[in-house]
N, C-alpha and C positions, 0 to 999 in steps of 0.2 A: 504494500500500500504506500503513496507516493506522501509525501508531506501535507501537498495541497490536499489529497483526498481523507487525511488524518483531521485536517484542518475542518475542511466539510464536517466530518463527520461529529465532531466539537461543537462547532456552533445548530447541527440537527437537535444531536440531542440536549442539548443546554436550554436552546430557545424553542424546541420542538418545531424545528422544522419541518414541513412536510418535501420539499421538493427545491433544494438549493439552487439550481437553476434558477427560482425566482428572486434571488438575492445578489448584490451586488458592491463592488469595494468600496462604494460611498454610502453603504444603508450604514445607520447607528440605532442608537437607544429610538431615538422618533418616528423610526419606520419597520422594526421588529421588536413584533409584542412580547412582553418577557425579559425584555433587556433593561432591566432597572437595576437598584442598587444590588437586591439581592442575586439576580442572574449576572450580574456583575462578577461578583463576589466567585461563583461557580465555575461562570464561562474561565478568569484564570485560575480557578483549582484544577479544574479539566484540562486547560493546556500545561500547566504545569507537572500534570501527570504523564497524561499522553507523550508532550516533548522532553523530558525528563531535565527540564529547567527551572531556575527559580528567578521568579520574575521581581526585579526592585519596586517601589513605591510609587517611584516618577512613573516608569514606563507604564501601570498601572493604572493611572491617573489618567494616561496620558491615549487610553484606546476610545478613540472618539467611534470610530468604524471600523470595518470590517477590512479595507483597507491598511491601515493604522494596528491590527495586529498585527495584517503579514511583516511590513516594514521591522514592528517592534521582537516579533519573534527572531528576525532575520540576524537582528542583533544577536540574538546567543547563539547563534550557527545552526539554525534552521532555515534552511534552504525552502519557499514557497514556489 
């Protein structure tokens, strides 16, 4: 399984997605339901499981979109 499709499969089951194809690097908390402080909170429990990283405060802060993890993952040598 490829990083990008680990990744999918992160934000499926965090936010219950049904069908990732309809999502895209500029949706954030305003355009997937479920994405508030506590799916927050999850979404990086779950990548930090998955990608076996530990993610700082800033970076944290700092995932507006769905875009905005690949970028911030990328930093710890995950390849998206």
């Amino acid at each position: 399984m490829s990083n990008l499709e680990k990744l999918n499969k992160v934000l499926c089951d965090t936010f219950d997605i049904k069908k990732i194809e309809d999502i895209n690097d500029e949706m954030g908390p305003d355009e997937i339901e479920g994405w508030d402080s506590l799916g927050h909170v999850e979404l990086v429990t779950n990548l930090e499981e998955v990608f076996d990283i530990a993610l700082n405060v800033v970076d944290i802060s700092r995932m507006y979109t769905i875009g905005d993890i690949k970028k911030i993952v990328g930093k710890y040598g995950v390849e998206i």
